[in-house]
C-alpha positions as CSV (number, residue, x, y, z in Angstrom):
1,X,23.3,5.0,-25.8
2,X,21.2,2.2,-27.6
3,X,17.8,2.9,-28.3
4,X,17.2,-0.2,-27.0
5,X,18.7,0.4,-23.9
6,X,16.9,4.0,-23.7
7,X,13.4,2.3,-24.0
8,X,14.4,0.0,-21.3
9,X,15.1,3.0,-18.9
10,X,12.1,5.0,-20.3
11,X,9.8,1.8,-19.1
12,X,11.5,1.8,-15.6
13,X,11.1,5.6,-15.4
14,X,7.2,5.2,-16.6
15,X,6.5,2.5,-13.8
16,X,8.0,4.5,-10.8
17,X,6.2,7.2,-11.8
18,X,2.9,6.0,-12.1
19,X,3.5,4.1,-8.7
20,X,3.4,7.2,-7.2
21,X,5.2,7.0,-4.1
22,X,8.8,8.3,-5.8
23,X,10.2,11.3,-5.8
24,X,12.4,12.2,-8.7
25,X,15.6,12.1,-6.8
26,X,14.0,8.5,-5.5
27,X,13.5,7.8,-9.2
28,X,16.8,9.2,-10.3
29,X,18.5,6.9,-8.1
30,X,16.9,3.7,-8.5
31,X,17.4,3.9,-12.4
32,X,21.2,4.9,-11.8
33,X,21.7,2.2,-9.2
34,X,19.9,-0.4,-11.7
35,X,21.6,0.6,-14.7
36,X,24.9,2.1,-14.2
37,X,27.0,-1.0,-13.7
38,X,30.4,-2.6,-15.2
39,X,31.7,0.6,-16.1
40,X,28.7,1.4,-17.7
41,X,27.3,4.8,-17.0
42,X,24.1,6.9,-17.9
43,X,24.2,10.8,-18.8
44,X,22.8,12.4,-15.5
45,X,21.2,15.4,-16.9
46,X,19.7,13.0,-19.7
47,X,18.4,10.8,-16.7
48,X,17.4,14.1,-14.7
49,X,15.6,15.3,-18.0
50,X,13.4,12.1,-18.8
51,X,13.1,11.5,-15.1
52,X,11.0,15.5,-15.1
53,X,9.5,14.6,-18.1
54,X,7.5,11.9,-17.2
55,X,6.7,13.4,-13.8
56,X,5.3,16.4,-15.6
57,X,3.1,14.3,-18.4
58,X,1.7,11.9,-15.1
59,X,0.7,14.8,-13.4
60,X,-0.9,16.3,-16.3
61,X,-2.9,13.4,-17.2
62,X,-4.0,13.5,-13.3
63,X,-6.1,16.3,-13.6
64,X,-8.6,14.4,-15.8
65,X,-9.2,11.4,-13.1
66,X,-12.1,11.4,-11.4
67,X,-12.0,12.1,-7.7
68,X,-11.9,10.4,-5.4
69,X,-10.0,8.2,-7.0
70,X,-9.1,4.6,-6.0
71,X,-6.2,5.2,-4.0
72,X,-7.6,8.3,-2.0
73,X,-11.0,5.7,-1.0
74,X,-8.0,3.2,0.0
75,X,-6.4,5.6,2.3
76,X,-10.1,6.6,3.6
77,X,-10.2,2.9,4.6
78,X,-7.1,2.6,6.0
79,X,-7.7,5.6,8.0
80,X,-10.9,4.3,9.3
81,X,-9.2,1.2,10.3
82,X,-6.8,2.7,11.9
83,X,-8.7,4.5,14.1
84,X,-11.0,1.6,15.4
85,X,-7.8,0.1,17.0
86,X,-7.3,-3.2,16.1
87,X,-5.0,-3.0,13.0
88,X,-2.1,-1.4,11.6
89,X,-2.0,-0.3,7.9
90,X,0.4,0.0,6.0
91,X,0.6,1.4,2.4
92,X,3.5,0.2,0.0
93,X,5.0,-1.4,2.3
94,X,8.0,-3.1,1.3
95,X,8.4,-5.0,-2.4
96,X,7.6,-8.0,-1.6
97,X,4.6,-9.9,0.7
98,X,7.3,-11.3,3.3
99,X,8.5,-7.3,3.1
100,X,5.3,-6.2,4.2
101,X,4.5,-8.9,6.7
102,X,8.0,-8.0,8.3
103,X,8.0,-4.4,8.0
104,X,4.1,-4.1,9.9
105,X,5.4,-6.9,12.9
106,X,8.1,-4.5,13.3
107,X,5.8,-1.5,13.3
108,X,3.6,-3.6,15.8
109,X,6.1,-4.2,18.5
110,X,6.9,-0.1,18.0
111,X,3.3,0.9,18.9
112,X,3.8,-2.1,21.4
113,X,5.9,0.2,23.2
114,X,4.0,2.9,22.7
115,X,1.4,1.7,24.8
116,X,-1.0,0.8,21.2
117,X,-2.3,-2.5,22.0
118,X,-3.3,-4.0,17.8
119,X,-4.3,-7.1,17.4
120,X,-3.2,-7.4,13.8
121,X,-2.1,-5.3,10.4
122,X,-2.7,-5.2,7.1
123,X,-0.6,-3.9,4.0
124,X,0.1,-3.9,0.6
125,X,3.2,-3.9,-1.2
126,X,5.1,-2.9,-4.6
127,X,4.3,-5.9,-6.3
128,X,1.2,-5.4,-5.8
129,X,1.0,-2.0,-7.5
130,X,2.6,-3.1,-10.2
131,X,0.6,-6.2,-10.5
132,X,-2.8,-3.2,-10.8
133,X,0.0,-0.9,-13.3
134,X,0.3,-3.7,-15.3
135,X,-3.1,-5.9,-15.1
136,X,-5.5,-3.5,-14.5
137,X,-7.2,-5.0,-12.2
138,X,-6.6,-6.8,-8.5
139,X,-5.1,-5.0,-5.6
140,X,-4.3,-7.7,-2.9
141,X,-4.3,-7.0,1.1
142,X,-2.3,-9.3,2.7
143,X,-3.1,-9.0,6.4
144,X,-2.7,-11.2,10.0
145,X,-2.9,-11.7,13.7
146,X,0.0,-10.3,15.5
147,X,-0.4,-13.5,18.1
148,X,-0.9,-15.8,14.8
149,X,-3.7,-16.7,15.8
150,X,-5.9,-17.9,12.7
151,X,-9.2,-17.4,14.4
152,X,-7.9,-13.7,15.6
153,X,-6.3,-13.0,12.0
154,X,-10.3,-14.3,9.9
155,X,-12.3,-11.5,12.4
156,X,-9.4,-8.8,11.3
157,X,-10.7,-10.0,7.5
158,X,-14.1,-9.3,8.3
159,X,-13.2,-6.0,9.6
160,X,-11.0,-5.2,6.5
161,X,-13.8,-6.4,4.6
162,X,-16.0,-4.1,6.4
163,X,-14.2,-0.7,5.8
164,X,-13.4,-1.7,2.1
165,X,-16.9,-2.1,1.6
166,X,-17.8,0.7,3.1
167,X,-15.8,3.4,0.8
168,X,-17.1,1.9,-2.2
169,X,-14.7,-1.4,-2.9
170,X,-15.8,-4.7,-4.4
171,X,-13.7,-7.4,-2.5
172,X,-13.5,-10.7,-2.8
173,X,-12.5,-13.4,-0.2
174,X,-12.6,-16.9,1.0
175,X,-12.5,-16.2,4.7
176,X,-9.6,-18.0,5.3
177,X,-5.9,-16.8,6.3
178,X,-4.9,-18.6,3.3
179,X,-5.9,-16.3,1.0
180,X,-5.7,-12.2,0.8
181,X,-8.2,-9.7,0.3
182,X,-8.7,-8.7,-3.3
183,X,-10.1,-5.5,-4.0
184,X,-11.2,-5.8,-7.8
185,X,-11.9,-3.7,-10.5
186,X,-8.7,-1.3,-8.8
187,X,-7.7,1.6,-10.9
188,X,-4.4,2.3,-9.6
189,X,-3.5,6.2,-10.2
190,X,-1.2,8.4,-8.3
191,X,0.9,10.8,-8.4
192,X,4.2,11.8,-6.2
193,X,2.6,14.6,-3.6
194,X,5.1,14.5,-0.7
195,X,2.9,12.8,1.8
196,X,3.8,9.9,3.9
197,X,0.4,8.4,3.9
198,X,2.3,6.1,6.9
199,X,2.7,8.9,8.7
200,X,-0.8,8.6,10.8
201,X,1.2,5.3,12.5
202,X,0.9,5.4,15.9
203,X,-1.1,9.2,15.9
204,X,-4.3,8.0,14.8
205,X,-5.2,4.7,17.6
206,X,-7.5,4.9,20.9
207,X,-4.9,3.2,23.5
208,X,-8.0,0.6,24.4
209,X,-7.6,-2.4,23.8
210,X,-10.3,-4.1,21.4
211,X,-11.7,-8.1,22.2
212,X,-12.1,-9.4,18.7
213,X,-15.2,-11.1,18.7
214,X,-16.5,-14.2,15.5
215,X,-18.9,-12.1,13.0
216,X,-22.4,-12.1,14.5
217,X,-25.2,-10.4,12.5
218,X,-26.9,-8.9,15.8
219,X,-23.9,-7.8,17.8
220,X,-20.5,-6.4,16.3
221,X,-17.4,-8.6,16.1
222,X,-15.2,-6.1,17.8
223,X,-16.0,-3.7,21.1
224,X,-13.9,-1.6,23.2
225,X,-13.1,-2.7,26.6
């Protein structure tokens, strides 16, 4: 194999990994599938081997982060969101922005059924993470109304705002629907750990439904029924 060509794999390899959200038969599969082609083939126990590798030097440079770490205040956010009712949140959700806009209006009408009455979601997707990987910088929340509703989808800003805020984020924002929610200054690390971080879908709402109320510095913009 070219060197060339190995470096090539050995970047694809490097960015799964330090996504975090691969395992290494996910890894192993998405580097065969994207490179084996034409009657072209890669060694598996070469792939296997690199693949192990670089699992096993990202989980060694994890243990010199500093906790909690970026990610684990993001999923403290998204928890807390979760459990005030009025959004769904979704991490890596799909590769793309319409993915993730797709994939939580799908997961709305589920929790529909489910007797979880959200008003909205919000989400973040693989380009995303590589966008921090690469940049160092900018995660963006792309978020919405489940009725469209502009008015509805700039209070469920707010309240993303809110919980950011409150774990420690600086965010930036024009308050409009036109523009995501950036969380700067994001240091993206991860590692693979097994967890579906999705999981808490549909275990973690109160079945009330919440009125979304305009920002008011006296009274809350959201209440239970």
């Amino acid at each position: 194999m070219e060197e060339g060509l190995k470096s090539q794999i050995l970047e694809n390899i490097q960015e799964d990994v330090s996504i975090g959200f691969y395992s290494h038969e996910d890894i192993y599969e998405r580097v065969w599938d994207l490179f084996t082609y034409d009657g072209f083939t890669i060694e598996p126990s070469w792939l296997s081997s690199v693949v192990s590798n670089e699992m096993k030097l990202h989980e060694n440079r994890s243990l010199e982060w500093s906790e909690p770490t970026d990610f684990q205040k993001l999923v403290k956010a998204f928890n807390s969101l979760r459990k005030l009712g009025v959004v769904s949140c979704l991490h890596h959700a799909g590769f793309t922005k319409q993915d993730g806009d797709y994939d939580c209006c799908v997961l709305l009408e589920e929790l529909s059924d489910l007797g979880y009455l959200l008003k909205g979601y919000c989400f973040y997707n693989e380009q995303d993470i590589t966008g921090v990987i690469d940049n160092m910088g900018t995660l963006h929340i792309g978020f919405y109304s489940k009725e469209s509703n502009e008015q509805e989808a700039i209070i469920i800003g707010q309240l993303i705002i809110k919980e950011l805020q409150a774990v420690g984020f600086e965010t930036s924002w024009n308050n409009s629907v036109d523009q995501r929610i950036a969380i700067n200054n994001f240091l993206w690390q991860k590692t693979y750990d097994g967890t579906d971080y999705n999981l808490e879908e549909g275990n973690s709402y109160p079945k009330q439904e919440v009125e979304l109320k305009p920002k008011d510095r006296q009274k809350p913009f959201w209440k239970f029924w």
